[in-house]
LODRENTI-650609 format. One record per residue: residue number from 0; chain; z, y, x of N, C-alpha, C in turn. Coordinates in steps of 0.001 Angstrom, whole numbers. Layout:
N
     i   ch       n.z       n.y       n.x      ca.z      ca.y      ca.x       c.z       c.y       c.x
   NUM    A         Z         Y         X         Z         Y         X         Z         Y         X
...
REM end
This chain:
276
     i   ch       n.z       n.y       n.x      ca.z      ca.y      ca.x       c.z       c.y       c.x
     0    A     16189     56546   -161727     16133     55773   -162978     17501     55159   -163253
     1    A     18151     55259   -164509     19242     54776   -165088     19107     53042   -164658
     2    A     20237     52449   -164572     20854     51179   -164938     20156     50806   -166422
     3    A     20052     51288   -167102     19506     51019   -168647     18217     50835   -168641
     4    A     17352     52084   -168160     16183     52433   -168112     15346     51032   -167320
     5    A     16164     50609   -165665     15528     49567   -165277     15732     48797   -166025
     6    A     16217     48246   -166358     16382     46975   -167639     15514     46813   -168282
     7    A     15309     47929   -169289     14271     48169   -170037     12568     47549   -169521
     8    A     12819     48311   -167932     11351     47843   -167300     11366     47056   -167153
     9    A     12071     45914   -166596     12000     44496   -166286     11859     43865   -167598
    10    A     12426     44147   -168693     11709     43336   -169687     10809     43663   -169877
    11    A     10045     44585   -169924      8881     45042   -170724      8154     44102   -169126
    12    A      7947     44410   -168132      7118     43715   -166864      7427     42003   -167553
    13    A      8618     41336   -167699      8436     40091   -167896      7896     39959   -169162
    14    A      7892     40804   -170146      6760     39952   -171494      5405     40710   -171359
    15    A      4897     40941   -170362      3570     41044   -170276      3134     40072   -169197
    16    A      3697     39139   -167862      3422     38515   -167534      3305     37301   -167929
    17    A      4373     37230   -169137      4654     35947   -170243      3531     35959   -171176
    18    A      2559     37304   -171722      1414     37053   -172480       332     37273   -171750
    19    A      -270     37018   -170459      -727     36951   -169755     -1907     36034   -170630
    20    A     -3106     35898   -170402     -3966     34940   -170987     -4220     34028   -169860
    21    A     -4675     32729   -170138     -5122     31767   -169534     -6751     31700   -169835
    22    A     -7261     31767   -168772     -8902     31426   -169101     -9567     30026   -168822
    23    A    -10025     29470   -169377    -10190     28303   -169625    -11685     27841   -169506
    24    A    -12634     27304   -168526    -13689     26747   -169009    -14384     25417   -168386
    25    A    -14833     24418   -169588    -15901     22804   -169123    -17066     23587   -168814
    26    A    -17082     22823   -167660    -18647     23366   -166877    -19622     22142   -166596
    27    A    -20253     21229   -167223    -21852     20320   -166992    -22562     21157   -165791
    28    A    -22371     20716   -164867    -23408     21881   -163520    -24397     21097   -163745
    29    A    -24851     19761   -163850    -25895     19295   -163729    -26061     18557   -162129
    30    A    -26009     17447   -161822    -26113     17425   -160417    -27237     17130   -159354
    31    A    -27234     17815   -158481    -28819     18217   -157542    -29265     17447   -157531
    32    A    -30418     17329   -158863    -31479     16379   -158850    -32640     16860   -158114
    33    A    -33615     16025   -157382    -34810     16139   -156845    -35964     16413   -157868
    34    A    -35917     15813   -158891    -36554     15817   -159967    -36480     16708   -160896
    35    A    -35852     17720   -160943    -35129     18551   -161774    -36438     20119   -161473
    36    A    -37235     19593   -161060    -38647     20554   -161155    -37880     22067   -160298
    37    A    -38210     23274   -161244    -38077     24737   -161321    -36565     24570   -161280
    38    A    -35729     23402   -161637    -34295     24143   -161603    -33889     23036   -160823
    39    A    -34241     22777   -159884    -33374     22419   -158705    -32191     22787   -158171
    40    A    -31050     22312   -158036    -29715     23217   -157252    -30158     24445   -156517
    41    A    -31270     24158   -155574    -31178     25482   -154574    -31840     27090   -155542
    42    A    -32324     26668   -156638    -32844     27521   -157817    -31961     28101   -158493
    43    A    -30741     27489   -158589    -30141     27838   -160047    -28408     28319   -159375
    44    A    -28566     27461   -158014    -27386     27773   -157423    -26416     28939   -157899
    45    A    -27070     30341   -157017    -26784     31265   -157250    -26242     32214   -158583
    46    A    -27275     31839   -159746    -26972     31732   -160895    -25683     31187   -161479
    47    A    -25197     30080   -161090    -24319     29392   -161879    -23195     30008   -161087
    48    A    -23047     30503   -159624    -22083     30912   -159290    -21588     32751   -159696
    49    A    -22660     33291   -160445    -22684     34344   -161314    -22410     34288   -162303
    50    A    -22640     32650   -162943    -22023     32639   -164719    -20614     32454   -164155
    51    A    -19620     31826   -163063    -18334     31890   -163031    -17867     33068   -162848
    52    A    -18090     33502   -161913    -17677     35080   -161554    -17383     35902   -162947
    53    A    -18871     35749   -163894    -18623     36940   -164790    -17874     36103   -166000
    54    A    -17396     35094   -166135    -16454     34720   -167103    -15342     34708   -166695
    55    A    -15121     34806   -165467    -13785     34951   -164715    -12833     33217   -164812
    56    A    -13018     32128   -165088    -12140     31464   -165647    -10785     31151   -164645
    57    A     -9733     31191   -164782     -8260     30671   -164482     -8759     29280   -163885
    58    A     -9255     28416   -164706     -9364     26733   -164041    -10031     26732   -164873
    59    A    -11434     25162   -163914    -12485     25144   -164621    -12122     23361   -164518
    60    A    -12904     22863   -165124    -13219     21548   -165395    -14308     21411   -165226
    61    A    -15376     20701   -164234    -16798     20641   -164257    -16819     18769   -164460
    62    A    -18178     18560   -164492    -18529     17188   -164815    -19779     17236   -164212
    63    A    -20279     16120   -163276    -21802     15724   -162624    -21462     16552   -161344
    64    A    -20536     16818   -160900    -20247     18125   -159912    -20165     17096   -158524
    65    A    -21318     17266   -157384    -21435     16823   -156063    -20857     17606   -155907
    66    A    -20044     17089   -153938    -18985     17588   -152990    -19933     18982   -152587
    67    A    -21188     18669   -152206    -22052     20005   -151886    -22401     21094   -153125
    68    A    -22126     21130   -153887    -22172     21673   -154974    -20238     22618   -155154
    69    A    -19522     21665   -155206    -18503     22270   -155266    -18003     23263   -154006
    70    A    -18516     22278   -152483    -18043     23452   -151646    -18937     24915   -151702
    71    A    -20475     24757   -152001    -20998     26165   -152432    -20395     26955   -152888
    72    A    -19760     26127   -154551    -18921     27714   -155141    -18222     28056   -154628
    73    A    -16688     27599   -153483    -15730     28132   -153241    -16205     29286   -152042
    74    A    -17427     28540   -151473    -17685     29641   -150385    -17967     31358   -150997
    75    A    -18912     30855   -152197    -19106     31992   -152953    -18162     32689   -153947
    76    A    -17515     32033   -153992    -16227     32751   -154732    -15042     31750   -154560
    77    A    -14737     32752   -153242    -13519     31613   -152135    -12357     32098   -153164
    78    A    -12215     33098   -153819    -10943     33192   -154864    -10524     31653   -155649
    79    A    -11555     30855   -155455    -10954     29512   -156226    -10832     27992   -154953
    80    A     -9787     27846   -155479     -9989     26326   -154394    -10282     25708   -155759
    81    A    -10748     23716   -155002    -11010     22861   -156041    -10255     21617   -155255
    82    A    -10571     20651   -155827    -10242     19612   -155891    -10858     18211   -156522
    83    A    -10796     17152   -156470    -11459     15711   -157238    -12209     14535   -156295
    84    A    -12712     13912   -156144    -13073     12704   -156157    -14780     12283   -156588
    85    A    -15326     11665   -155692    -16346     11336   -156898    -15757     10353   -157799
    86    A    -16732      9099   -158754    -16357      7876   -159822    -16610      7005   -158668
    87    A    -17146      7069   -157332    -17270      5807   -157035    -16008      5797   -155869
    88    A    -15025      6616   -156239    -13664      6568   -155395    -13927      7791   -153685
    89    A    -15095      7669   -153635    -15623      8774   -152028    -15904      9945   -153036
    90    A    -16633     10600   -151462    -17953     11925   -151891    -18758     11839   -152254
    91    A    -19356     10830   -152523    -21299     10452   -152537    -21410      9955   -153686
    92    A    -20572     10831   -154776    -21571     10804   -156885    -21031     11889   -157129
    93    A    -20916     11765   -158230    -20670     12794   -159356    -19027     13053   -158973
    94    A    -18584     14292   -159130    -16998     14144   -159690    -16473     15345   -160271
    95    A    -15373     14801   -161115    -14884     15870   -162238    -14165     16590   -161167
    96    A    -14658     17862   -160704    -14079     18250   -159719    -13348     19868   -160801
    97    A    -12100     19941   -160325    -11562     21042   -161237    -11226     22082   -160017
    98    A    -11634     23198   -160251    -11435     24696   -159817    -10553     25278   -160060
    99    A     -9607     26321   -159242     -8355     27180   -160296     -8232     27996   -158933
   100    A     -7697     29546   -159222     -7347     30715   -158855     -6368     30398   -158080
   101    A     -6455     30484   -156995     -5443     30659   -155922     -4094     31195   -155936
   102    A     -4785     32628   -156848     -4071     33409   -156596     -2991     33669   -158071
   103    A     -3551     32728   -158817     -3095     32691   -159930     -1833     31397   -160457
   104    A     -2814     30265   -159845     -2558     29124   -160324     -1783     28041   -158526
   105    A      -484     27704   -159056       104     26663   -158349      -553     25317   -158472
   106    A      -986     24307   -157516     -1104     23336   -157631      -358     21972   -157702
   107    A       781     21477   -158715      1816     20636   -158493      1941     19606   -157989
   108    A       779     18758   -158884       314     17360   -158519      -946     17251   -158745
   109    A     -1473     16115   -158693     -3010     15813   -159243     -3056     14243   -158982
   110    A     -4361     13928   -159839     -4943     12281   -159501     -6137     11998   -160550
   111    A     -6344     10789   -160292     -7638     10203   -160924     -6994      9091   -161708
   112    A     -8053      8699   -162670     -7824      7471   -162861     -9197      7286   -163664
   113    A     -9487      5869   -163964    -11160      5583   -164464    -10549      5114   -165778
   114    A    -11950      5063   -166446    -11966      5450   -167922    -12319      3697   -168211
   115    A    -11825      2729   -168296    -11966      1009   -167810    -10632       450   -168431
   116    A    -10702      -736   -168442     -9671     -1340   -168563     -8589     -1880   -167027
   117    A     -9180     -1243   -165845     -8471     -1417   -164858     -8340       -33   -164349
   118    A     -7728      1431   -164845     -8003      2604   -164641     -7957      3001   -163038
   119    A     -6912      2314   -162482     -5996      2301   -161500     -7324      2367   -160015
   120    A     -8367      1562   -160315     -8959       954   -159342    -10191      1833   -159477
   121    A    -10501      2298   -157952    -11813      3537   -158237    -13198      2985   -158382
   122    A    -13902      3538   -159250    -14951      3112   -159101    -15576      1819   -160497
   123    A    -14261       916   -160934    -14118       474   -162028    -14904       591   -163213
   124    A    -15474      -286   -163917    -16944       -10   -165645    -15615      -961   -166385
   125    A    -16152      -877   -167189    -15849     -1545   -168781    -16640     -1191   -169762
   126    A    -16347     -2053   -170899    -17315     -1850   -172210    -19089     -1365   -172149
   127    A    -19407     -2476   -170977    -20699     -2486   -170835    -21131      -812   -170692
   128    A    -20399      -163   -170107    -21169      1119   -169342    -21875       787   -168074
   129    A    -23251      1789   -167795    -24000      1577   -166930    -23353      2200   -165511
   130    A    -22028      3429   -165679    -22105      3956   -164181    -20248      3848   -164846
   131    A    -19959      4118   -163655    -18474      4659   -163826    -17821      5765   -164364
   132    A    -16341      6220   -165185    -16316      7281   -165591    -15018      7538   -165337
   133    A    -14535      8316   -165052    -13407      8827   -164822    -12806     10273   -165433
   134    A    -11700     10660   -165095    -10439     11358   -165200     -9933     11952   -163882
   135    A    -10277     13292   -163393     -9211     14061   -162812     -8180     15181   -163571
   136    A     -7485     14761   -162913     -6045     15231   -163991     -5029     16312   -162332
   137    A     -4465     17192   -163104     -3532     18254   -162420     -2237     18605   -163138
   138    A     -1116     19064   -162617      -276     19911   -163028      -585     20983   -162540
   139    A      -320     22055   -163339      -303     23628   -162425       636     24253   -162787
   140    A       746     25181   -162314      2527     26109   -162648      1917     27506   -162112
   141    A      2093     28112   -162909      1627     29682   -162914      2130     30791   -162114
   142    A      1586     31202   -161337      2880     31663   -160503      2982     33195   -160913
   143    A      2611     33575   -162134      2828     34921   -162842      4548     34886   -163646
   144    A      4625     33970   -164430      5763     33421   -164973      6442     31945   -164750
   145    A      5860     31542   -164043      6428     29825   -163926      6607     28768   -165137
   146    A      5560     29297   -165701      5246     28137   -166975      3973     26931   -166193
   147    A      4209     25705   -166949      3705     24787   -166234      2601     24437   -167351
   148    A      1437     23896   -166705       512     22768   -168150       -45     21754   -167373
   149    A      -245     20472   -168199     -1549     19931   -167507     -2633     20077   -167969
   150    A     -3520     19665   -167009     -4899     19855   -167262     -5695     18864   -166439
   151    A     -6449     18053   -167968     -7439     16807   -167489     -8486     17150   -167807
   152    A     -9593     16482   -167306    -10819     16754   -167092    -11753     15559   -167283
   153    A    -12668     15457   -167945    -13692     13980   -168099    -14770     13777   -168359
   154    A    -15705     13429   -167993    -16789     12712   -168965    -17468     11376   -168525
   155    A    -17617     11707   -170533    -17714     10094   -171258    -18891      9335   -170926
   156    A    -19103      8200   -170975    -20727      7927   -171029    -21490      8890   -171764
   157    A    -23039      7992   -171210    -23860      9356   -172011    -24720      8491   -172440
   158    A    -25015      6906   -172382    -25982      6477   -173431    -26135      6078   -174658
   159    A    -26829      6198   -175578    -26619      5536   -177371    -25873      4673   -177458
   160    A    -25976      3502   -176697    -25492      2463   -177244    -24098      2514   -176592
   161    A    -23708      3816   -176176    -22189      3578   -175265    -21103      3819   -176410
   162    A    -21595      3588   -177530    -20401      4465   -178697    -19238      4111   -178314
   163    A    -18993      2384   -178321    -17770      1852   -178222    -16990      2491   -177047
   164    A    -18136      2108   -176075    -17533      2729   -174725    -16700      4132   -174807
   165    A    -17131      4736   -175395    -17031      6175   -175379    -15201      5999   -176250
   166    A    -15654      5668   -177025    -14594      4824   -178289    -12848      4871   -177605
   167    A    -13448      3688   -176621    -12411      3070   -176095    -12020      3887   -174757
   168    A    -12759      5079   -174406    -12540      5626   -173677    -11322      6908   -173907
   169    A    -11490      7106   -175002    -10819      8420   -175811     -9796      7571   -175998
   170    A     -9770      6172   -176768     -8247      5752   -176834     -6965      5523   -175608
   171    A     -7885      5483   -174108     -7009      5505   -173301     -6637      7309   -173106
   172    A     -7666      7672   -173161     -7110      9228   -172867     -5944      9838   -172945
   173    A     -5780      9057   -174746     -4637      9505   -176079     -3732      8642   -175375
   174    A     -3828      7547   -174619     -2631      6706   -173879     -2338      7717   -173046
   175    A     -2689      7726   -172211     -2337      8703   -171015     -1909      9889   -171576
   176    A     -1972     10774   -172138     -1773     12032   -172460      -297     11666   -173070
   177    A      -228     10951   -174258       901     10316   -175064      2187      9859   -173723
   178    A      2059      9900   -172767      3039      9444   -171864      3383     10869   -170752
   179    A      2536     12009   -171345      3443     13481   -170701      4459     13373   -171495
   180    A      5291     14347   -170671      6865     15137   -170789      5953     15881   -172281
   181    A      6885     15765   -172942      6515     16892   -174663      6564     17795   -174381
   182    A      7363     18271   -173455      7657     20078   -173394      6417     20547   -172415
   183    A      5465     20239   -172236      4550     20568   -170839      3255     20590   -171850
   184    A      2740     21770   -172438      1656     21954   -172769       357     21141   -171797
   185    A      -687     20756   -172843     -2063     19728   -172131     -3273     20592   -172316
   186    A     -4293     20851   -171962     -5361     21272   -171715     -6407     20235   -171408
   187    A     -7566     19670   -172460     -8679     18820   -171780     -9677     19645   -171867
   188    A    -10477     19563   -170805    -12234     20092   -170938    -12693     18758   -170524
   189    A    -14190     18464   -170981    -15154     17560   -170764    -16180     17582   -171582
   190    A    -17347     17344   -170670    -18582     16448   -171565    -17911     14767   -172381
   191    A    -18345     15392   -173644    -17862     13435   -174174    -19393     12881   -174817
   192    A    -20032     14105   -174463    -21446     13089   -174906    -20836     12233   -176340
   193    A    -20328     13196   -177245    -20641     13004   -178928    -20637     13936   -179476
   194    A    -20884     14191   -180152    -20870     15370   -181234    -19298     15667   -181918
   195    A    -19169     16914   -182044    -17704     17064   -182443    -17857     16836   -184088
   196    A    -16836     16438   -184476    -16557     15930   -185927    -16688     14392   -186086
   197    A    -17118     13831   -185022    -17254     11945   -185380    -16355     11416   -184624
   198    A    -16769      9986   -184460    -15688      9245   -184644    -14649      9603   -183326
   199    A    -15274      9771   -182154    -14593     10040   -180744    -14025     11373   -180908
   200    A    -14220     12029   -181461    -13860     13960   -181884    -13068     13528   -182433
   201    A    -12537     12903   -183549    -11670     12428   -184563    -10612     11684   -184045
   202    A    -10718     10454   -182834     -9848      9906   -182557     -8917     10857   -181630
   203    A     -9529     11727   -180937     -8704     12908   -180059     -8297     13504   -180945
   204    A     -8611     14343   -181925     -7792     15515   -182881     -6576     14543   -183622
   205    A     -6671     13208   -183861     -5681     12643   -184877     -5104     12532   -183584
   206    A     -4772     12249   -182216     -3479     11858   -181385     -2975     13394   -181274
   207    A     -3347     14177   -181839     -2600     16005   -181524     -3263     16911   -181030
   208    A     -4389     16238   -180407     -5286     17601   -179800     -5976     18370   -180489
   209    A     -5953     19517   -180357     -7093     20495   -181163     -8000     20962   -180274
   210    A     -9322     21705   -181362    -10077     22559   -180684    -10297     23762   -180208
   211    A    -10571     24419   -179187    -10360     25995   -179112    -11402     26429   -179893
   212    A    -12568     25368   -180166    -13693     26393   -180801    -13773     26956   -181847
   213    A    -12971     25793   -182635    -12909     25589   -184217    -11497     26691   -184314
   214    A    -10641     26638   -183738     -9106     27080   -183345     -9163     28721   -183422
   215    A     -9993     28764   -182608     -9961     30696   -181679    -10407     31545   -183023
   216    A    -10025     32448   -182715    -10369     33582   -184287    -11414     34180   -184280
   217    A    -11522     33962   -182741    -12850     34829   -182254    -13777     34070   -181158
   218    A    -14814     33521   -182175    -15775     32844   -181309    -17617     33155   -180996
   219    A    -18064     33220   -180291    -19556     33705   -179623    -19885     32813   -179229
   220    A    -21757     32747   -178952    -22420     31979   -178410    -22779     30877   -179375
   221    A    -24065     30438   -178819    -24722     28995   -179696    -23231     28029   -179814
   222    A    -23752     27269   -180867    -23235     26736   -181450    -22975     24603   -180869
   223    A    -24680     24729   -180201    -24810     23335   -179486    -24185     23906   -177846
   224    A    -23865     23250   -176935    -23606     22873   -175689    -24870     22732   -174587
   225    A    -26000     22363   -175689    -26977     21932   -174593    -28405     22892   -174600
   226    A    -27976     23606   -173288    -29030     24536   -172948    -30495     24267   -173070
   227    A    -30667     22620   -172540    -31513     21931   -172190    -32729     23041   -171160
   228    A    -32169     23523   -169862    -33350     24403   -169333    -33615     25691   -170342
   229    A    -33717     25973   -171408    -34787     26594   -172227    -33761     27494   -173080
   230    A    -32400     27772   -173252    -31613     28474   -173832    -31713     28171   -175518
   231    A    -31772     26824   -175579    -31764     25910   -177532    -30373     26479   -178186
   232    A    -30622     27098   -179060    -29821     27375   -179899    -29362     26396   -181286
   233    A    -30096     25309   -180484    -30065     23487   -181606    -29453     22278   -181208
   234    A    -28811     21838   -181600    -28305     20902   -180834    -26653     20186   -180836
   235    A    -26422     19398   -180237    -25320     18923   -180350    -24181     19768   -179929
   236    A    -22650     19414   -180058    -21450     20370   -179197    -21045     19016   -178518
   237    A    -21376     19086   -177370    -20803     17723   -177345    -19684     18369   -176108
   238    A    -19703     19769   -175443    -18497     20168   -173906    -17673     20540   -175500
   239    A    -16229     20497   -174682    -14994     20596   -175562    -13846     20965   -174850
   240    A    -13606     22369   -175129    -11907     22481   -174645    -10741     21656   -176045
   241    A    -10373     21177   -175380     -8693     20666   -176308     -7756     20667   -175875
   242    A     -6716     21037   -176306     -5298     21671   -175982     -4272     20867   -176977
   243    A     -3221     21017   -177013     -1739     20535   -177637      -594     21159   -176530
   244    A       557     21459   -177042      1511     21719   -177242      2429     23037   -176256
   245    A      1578     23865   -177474      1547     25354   -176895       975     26305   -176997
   246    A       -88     26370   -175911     -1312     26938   -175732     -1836     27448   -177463
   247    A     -2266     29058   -177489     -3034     29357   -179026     -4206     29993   -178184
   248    A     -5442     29146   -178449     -6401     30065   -178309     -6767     31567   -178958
   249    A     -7478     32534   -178380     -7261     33659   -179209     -8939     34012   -178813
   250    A     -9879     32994   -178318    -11244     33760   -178338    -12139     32125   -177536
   251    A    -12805     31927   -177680    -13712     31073   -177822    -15198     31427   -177204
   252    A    -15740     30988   -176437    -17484     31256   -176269    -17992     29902   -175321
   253    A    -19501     29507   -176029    -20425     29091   -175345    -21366     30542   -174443
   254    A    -20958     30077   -173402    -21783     30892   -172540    -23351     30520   -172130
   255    A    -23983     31536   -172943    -25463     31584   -172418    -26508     32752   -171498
   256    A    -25218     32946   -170616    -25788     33776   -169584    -27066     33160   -168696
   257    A    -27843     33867   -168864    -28930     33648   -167880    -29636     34866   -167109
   258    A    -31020     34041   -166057    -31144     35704   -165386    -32623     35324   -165702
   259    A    -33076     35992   -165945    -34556     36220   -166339    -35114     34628   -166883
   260    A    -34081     34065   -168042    -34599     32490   -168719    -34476     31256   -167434
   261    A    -33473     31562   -166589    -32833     30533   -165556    -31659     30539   -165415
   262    A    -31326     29188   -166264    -30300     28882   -166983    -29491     28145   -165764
   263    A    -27818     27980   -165740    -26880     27846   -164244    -27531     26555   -164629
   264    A    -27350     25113   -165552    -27724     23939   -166003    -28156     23661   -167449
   265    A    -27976     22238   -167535    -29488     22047   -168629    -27852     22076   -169744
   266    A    -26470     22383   -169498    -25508     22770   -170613    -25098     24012   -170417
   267    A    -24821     24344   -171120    -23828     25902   -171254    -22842     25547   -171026
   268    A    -21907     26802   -170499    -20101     26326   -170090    -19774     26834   -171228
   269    A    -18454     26269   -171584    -17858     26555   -172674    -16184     27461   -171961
   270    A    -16006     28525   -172709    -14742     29375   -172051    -13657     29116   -173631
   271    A    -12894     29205   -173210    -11854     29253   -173974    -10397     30038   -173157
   272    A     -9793     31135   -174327     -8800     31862   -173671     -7778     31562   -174300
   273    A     -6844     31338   -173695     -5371     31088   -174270     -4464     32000   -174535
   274    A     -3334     32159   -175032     -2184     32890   -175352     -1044     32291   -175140
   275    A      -200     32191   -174075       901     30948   -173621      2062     31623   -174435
REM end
């Protein structure tokens, strides 16, 4: 091969690793309730580690996600490590535990912080919420091309009367986010427990974030988030990928994979694919 000819190949190899897609998905697992009848964790387990597999995602964002829950998936699809915290600062609740490809994805930094007026301190309420809520947050750096993003992860309260909460929760978000490097594309997934288009949807899209759902050219799947057990095609959107400065989505889906009407949890994951 010519001096010319390699040239040629090395560019053409570096702008296909440069349009490489990013796969993207918020995952609600639901966490191993006793009460949770026919879909108990040890029921649905398997299932939900089949809806990842066949969406393939790059990095996931889950929410309600126990330490026994998260080490299941990696065993079952050891291609992903994870990472996170529960809200009460240990192992023993819920935590936004985020997933990503080994083999894909560098891990730079990471951390927590709570969704409160004392973020800093684990475990932390404000604005009359009943449990704690938090934020795990990452850098990653791609090790296809060495482009970097962050990627945070959350969810909001979930009762009626938490509006404010919820409110004032999104305005720190837009703090925190507002204090990245500009040049470092952002990525959020989370349950925010509101409906997209009101007031908490609104206060995120006016600080710069957009939606992949509304965004992507090409979007599938129900339209609500919430499976509720029963595969409802009614309902709220309340999981949300949002992105700024970079990232173009180019395809969009609520995933409603199931195996014979046994659904992974009582939400659908939401995928979103990028174009860096």
């Amino acid at each position: 091969m010519t001096p010319i000819a390699m040239t040629v190949l090395l560019l053409v190899l570096g702008s296909t690793a440069l349009a490489e897609p990013l796969r993207v998905m918020s995952f609600n697992v639901r966490y191993p309730s006793q009460d949770d009848g026919p879909n108990i964790w040890e029921n649905r387990r398997d299932t939900l580690v089949r809806t990842i597999l066949a969406k393939d995602p790059d990095v996931m964002g889950t929410q309600e996600l126990f330490h026994l829950q998260g080490e299941y998936i990696v065993e079952k699809a050891p291609a992903y490590g994870w990472f996170g915290i529960s809200r009460r600062g240990n192992q023993e609740d819920e935590h936004m535990g985020v997933f990503y490809k080994k083999e894909k994805l560098r891990l730079v930094e990471s951390g927590n912080f709570w969704l409160s007026e004392t973020p800093e301190i684990p475990g932390s309420i404000s604005w009359d919420m009943s449990l704690p809520r938090m934020v795990t947050w990452a850098l990653f750096e791609r090790l296809d091309n060495g482009t970097r993003f962050y990627f945070y992860n959350t969810h909001f309260a979930h009762r009626r009367e938490d509006d404010n909460a919820r409110l004032e929760s999104a305005k720190l978000l837009v703090q925190r986010l507002r204090a990245l490097p500009r040049d470092v594309p952002v990525i959020v997934t989370g349950d925010f427990n509101a409906p997209a288009g009101e007031q908490v949807y609104r206060t995120l899209l006016e600080a710069g974030l957009e939606d992949a759902w509304t965004k992507a050219p090409t979007r599938s799947g129900a339209e609500t988030t919430l499976s509720r057990w029963s595969g409802s095609r009614e309902g709220r959107r309340i999981d949300w990928i949002l992105y700024q400065g970079g990232p173009t989505p180019i395809e969009a889906e609520t995933v409603t994979y199931n195996e014979n009407k046994r659904y992974p949890s009582d939400h659908y994951p939401v995928l979103a694919v990028f174009d860096f």
